[in-house]
C-alpha positions as CSV (number, residue, x, y, z in Angstrom):
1,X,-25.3,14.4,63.9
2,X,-26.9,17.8,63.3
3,X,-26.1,16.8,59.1
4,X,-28.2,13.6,59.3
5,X,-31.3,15.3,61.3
6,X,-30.9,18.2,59.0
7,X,-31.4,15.9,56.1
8,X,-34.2,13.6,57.3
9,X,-36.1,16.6,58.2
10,X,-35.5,18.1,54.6
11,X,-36.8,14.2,53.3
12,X,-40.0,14.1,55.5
13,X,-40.8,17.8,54.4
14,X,-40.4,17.7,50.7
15,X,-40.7,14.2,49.7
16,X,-41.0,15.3,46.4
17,X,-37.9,17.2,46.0
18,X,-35.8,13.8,47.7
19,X,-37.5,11.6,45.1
20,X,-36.3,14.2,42.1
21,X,-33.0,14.6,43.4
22,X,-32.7,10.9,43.6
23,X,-33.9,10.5,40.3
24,X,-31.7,13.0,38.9
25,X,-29.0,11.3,40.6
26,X,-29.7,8.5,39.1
27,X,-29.9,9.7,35.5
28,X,-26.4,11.1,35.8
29,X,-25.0,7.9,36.8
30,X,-26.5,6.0,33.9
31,X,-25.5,8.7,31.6
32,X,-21.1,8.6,32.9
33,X,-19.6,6.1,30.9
34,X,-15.7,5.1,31.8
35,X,-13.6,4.3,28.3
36,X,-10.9,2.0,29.5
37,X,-6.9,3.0,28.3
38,X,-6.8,0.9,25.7
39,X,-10.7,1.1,24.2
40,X,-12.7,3.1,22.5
41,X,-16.9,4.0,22.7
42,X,-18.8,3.1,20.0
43,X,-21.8,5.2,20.1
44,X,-25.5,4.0,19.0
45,X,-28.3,6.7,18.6
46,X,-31.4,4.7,19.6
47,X,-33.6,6.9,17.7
48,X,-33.9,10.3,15.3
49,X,-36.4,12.4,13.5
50,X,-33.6,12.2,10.4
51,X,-33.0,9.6,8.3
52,X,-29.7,7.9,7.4
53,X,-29.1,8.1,3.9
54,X,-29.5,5.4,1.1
55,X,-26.2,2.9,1.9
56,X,-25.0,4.7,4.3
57,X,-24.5,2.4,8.0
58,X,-22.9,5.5,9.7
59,X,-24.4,8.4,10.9
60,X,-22.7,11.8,10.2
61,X,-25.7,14.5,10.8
62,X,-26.8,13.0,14.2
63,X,-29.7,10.5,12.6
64,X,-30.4,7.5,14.3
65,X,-28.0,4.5,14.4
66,X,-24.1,4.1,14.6
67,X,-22.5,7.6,15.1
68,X,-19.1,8.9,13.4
69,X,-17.6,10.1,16.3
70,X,-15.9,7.6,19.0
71,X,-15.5,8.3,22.7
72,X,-12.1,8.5,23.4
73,X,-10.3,6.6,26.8
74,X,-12.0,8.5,30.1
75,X,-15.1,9.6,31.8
76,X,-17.7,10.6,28.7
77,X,-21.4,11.9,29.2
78,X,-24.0,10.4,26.6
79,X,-27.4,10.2,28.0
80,X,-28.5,6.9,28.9
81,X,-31.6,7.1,27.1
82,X,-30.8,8.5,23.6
83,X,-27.6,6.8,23.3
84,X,-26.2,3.4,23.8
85,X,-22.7,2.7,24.4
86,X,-20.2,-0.3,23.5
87,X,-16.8,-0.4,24.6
């Protein structure tokens, strides 16, 4: 009991802090991706200030587009909004 007034006073004092926390909360939890056992994560940069190079559809040197590197089975952490991920 003394938890749950503790933290209701804490959210009608600094509403701005709850709505940050909650946000950050939030951007973590889009960010976690789980990689089943038997798949991989192919990674997609939505966007770079590099360039890929002439015929090339992967992307060694962090440019925007398909990425080299795979995530491997597990939890992985690409943010949500620099990244997409397919499993």
């Amino acid at each position: 009991m003394f938890v749950l007034e503790f933290l209701l006073r804490i959210f009608y004092e600094y509403p701005m802090l709850t709505v940050g926390t909650l946000l950050a909360a939030g951007y973590i939890a889009a960010s976690l991706h789980k990689i089943g056992p038997t798949e991989v994560g192919l990674v997609t940069k939505r966007f770079s200030f590099k360039k890929l190079a002439k015929d090339n559809p992967v992307a060694f040197s962090g440019e925007a587009g398909y990425q080299a590197d795979l995530l491997m089975p597990g939890l992985r952490w690409k943010a949500f909004m620099v990244y997409s991920v397919e499993k």
